[in-house]
N, C-alpha and C positions, 0 to 999 in steps of 0.2 A: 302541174298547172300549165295550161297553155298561157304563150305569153307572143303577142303582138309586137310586131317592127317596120319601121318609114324604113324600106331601103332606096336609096337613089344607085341608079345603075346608069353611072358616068356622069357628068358635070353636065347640066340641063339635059339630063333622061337620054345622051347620046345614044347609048345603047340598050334601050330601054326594048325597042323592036327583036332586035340580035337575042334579050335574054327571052322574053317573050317565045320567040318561034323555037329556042333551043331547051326551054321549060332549065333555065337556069337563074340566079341571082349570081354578085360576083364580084368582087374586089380586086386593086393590086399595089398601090402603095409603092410601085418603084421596086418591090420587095420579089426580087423576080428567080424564086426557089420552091420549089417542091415543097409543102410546109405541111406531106401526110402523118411524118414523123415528128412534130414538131409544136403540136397544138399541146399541150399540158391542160388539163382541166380548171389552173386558175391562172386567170390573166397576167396574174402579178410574175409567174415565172416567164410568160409567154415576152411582156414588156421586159424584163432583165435583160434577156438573151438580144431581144431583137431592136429594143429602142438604139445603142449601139451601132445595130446595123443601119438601120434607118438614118440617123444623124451621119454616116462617114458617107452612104450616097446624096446625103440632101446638108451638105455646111453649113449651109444660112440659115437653117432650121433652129428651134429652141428643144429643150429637151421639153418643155410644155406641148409642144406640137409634134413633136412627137412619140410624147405620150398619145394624147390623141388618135394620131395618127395608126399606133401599133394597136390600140385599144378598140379602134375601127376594124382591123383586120381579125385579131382574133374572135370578136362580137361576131361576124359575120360567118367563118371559117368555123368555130367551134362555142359559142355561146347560147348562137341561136340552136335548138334544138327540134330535132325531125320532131312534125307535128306542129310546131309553133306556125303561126299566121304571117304574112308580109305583102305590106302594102306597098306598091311601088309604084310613081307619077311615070305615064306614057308621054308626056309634055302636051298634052291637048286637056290637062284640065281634069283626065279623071285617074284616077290611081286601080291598075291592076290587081287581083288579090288571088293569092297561092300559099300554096299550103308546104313547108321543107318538108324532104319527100327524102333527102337521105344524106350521109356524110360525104364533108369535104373531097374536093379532088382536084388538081392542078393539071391545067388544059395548057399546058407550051406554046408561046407562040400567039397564042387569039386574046381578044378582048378580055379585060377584066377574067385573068384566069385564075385566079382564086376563087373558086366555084362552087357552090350548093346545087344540087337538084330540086325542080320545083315542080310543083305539079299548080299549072294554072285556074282557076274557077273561071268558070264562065261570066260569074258577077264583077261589074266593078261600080267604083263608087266615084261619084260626082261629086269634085271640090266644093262646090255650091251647097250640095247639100249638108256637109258638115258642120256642126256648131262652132262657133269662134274658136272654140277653147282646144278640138281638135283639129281644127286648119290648121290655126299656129302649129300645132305640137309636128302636123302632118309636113308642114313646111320649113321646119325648120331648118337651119344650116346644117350640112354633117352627111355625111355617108349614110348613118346609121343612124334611128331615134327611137327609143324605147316608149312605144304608146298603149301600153298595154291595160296604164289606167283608163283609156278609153275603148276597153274590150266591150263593153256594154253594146255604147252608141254606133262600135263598128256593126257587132252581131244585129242591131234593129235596121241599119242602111242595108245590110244584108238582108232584111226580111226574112230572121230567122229566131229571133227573140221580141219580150216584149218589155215595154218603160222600168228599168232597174229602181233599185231602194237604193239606200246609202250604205254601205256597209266598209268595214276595213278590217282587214286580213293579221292588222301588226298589233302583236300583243302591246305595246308600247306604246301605241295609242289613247289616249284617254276622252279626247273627243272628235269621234267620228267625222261629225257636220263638217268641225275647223276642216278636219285633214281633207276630206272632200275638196272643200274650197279651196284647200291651199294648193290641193296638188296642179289644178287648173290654173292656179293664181302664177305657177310660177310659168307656166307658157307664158302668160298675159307677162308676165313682168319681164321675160325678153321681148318677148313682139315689140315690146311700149316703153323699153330701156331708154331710150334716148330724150322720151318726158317725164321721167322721173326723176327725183332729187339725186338719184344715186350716177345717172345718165349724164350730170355735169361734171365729172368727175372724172369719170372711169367708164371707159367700153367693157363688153364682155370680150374677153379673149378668145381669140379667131386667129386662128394659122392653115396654111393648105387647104381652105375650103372645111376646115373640121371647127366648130364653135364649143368653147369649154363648159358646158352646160352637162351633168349629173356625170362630171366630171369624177374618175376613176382614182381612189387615192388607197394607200395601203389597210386602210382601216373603213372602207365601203367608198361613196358617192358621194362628193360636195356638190350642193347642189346648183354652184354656180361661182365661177373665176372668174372676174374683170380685172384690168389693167387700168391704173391711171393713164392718164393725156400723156403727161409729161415720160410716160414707162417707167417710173422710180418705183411706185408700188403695185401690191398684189392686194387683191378684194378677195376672201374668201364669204359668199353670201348664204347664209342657210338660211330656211323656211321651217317655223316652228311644228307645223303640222301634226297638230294635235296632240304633240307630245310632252311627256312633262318636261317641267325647265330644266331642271339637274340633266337630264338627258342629252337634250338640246346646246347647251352650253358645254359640258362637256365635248358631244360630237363636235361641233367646230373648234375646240380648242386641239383636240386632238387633227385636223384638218389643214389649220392653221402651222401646227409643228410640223405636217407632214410636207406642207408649200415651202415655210421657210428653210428645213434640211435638205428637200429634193430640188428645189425649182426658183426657190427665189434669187438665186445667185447676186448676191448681196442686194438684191432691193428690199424694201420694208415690208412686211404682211400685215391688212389691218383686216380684221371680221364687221359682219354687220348679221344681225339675227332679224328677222320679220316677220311679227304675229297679226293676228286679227285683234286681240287685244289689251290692254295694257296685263302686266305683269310684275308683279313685285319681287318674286322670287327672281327673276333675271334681272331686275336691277341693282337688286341687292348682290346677286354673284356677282355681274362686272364692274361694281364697284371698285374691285379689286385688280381690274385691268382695265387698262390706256388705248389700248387698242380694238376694242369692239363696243360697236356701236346696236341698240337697240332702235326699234323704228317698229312702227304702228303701219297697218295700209287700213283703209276704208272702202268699204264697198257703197256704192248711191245707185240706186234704181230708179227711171223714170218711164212713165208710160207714153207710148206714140201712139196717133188716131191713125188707124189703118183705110 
């Protein structure tokens, strides 16, 4: 399966010309070593070894951020795979697109030399022209963003496809529509953090320019970290997405064990689960727990005279 990525190449598109003319993409993290020998197939070995590293050149750091932080490198260095797509901001507004063209290689010395080869297309795509749901995802904070749920609407700005169905890939799914909406819902719902209920509370967690959003944990991707105001707790947020409850609930409790053993260093972990509709069976599980919280969103459509 090919699979789509927002790469940022340096902090406001720096080096976005440099990857451009050298048909590269490219990271570096501080992390300033040869890493041919060194990428492991799964992440979770790749973070053991080098979060470590990362924290004794960077003090002030969290081990949150530098999860992050190492989970960026390897995504980039060995996750993304030859053939998969990459969209990358020029900082004038439109985003480049290339195609990984071959494995990692360490360039000594020059920009962002944790390196991919890219082979560039001649097409690129105008921020304007993307739908809300992929601007956000396209814009979001982070080195790296996985948009692949918006391979569709890439391949039609490309002028290479035409208007998609709904469909989902995850046997675990049970209704497509929700998962649809929700996968888009959860852009919207950082973009729009700060007026939400949840946005008095608690920020999404943000460190070195990386935003804790489908957040990498030993047992897959929480779909979203925040921190309280005050720093005392940890927000584990997931999205129901079409999936049954028992699932659902389980997945974040499992999420949540993994925040408070690896990261919470002694702050509180509380969960929040958010569906499109009510649910009985999840209120009837967390009955049984103090700590997480159920919440409804709603969708309102209105019409404008053009």
């Amino acid at each position: 399966m090919k699979n789509y990525y927002r790469i940022m190449l340096g902090q406001t598109s720096v080096y976005a010309a440099e990857c451009f003319a050298g048909n590269f993409i490219g990271t570096d993290f501080d992390i300033d070593q040869d890493l041919t020998k060194k990428l492991p197939e799964e992440w979770r070995a790749f973070n053991k070894e080098f979060i470590p590293v990362y924290l004794a050149t960077h003090p002030g750091k969290t081990k949150i951020g530098a999860g992050l932080a190492c989970g960026a490198l390897w995504t980039v260095s060995k996750g993304i795979q030859k053939g998969d797509i990459v969209l990358c901001p020029d900082g004038t507004g439109k985003y480049r697109v290339g195609e990984v063209s071959g494995d990692y290689y360490f360039a000594a010395g020059e920009n962002l030399f944790h390196r991919r080869p890219v082979t560039w297309l001649n097409e690129t795509i105008d921020r304007a022209m993307m739908s809300d749901a992929l601007r956000n995802s396209a814009g979001s904070i982070g080195t790296v963003s996985n948009i692949t749920k918006y391979s569709s609407e890439i391949q039609i700005l490309l002028g290479s496809a035409a208007m998609p169905t709904i469909i989902s890939t995850d046997a675990s799914v049970e209704d497509p529509s929700s998962f649809a909406l929700e996968m888009h819902l959860e852009d919207f719902l950082v973009k729009n953090w700060s007026h939400t209920e949840l946005g008095k509370d608690y920020d999404i967690y943000e460190e070195g320019g990386e935003r804790a959003q489908q957040f990498k944990v030993d047992t897959g991707r929480l779909d979203i970290l925040a921190i309280s105001k005050d720093k005392k707790r940890l927000l584990v947020v997931e999205l129901k997405k079409g999936r049954p409850s028992d699932a659902v609930v389980g997945q974040i409790l499992r999420y949540m064990s993994f925040v408070q053993e690896e990261l919470a260093d002694g702050r509180e972990v509380h969960g929040v689960i958010i569906a499109h509709e009510d649910d009985p069976r999840i209120k009837r599980a967390l009955k049984m727990t103090s700590n997480i919280v159920f919440y409804l969103y709603k969708v309102s459509f209105h019409l404008v005279k053009s």
